[in-house]
N, C-alpha and C positions, 0 to 999 in steps of 0.2 A: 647148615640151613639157617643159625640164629646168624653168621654172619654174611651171608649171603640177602637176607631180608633186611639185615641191621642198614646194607649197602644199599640195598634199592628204597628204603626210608628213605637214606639221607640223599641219593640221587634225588628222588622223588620230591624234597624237601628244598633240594638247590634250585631245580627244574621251577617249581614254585614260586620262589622267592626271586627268582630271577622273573619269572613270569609278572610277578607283582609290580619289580622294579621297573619294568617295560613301562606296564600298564601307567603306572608312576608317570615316566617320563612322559611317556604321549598324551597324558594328561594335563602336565606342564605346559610342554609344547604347543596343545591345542590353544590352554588360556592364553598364551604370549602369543599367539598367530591372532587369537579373537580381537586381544587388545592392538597389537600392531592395527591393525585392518581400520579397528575403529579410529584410533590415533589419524592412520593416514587419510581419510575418509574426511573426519574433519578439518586435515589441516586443507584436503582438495576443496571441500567447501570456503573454506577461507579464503584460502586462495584466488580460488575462482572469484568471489566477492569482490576480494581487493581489487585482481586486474579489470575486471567486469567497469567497477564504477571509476577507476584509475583513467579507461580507454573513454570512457562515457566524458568525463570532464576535460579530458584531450577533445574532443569531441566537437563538444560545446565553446569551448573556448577557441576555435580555431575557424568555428561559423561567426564569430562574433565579428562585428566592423574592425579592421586595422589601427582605427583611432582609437576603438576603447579596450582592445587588448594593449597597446602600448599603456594607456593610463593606468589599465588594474599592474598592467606590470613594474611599474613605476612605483604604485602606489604600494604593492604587495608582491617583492619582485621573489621571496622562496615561496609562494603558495601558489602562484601563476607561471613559473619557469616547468612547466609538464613534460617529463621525460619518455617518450613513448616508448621509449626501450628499458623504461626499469625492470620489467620481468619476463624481459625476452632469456633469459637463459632460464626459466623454471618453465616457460611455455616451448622451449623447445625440449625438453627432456622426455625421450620415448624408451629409454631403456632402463626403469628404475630396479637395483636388484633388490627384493625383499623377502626376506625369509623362503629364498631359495627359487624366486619363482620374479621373473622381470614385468613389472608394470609402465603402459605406456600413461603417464603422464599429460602428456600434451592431449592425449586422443580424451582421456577425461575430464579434462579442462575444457576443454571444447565442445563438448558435450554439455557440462552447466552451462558454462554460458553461452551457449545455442539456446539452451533454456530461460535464462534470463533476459534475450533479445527480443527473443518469442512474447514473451510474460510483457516488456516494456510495449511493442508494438498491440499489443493489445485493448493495453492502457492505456496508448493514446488513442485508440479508434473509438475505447469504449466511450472516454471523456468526450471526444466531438457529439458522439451520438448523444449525450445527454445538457448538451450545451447548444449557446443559440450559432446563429450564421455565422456571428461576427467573432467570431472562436477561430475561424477555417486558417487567420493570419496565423495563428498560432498552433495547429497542426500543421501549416504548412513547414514552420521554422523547424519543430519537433521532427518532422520525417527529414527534414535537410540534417537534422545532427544525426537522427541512426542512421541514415547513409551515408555519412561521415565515420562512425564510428564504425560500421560495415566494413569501411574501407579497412582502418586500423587493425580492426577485428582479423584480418580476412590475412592481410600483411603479419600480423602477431603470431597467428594457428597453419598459418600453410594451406589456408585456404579448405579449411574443414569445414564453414558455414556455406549455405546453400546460398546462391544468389540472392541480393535485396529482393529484385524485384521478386522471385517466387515467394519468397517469405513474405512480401509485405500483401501479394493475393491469395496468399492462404487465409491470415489475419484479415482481411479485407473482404473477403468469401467471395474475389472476381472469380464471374465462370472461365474464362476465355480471357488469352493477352489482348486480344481486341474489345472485349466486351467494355458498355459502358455501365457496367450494372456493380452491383457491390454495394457496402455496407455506405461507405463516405456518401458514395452518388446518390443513394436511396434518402438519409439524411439529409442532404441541401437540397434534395427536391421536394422533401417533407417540409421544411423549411422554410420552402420558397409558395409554394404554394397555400399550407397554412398560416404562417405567420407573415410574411415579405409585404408578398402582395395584395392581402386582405386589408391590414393594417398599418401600412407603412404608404408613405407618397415620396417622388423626390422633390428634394429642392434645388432647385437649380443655380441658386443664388451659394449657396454652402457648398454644393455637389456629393449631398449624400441622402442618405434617408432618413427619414423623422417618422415616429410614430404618429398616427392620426389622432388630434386633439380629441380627447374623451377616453381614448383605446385603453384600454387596460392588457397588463403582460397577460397572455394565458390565451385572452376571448379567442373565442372562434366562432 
């Protein structure tokens, strides 16, 4: 009996300690998975950032006149030589293996910065909306580079971003691809109605408009 119990102690003892050491490791395990996760999580935000405004400055500089991209290049020819393909091999990467388990990469890349396209279109709408008429030259250049960079965008991901145009009526809040209604059109007829044409006359001699002597910015 005494060595019959002495035995199932020390089974019971093994079984234990072994138990413990389990618990042990998959405790381990767990922390090195939390911190991986986190590590990769930030380096995707990183990432995403850099190609994000890498594609953004392709972008812009490639809407610019042909005369003054030759001079900045001239002038500044490693800051302006823009490689579109710098991180085409980390935006094509759909099979990451990590801790047992493969992450698609590109597909979460795409995802921020479908987020960050989103956020930028925004903040040009919002900016028109709280700016006068004479803004409109300058959303119009703005929307010619994100759909420039749409394009890049579009070329870069494999074509994971939804259409310009739906994205830019979402942002826009058009009811209808025919409609002429939305946030821009609502604006310049706010616009044009309060300020233009109450307080403004043309000259015909300049061929533009002038505020009417007296007017002050604001009146209505």
């Amino acid at each position: 009996y005494t060595h019959t119990h002495t035995l199932s102690l020390s089974l019971s003892y093994t079984h234990t300690h072994t138990h413990r050491y389990d618990i042990k490791q998959q405790h381990l395990y767990n922390e090195i998975e939390a911190e991986v996760n986190l590590v990769f999580d930030q380096i995707s935000i990183i990432l995403s950032e850099k190609v994000y405004q890498h594609l953004k400055d392709c972008a812009a500089f490639l809407e610019l006149p042909p005369q003054y991209r030759l001079v900045l290049q001239q002038k500044r020819p490693q800051k302006f030589q823009l490689d579109q393909e710098r991180f085409a091999v980390a935006l094509s990467q759909k099979h990451i293996a990590l801790l047992g388990r493969y992450v698609n990469l590109s597909m979460i890349l795409g995802q921020s910065i479908g987020n960050y396209f989103m956020a930028d279109l925004q903040y040009i709408v919002r900016k028109f909306e709280t700016s006068g008429l004479e803004t409109i030259v300058d959303l119009e250049y703005s929307l010619r580079v994100m759909r420039r960079m749409h394009g890049l965008l579009q070329q870069s991901l494999g074509g994971q971003l939804d259409e310009f145009e739906t994205m830019l009526n979402c942002t826009n809040e058009t009811v209808g691809a025919t409609s002429f209604s939305g946030r821009i059109v609502q604006h310049v007829q706010d616009e044009l109605i309060e300020e233009l044409f109450p307080w403004y006359i043309y000259n015909s001699g300049t061929r533009r408009y002038v505020r009417v002597p007296g007017a002050e910015a604001g009146d209505r």
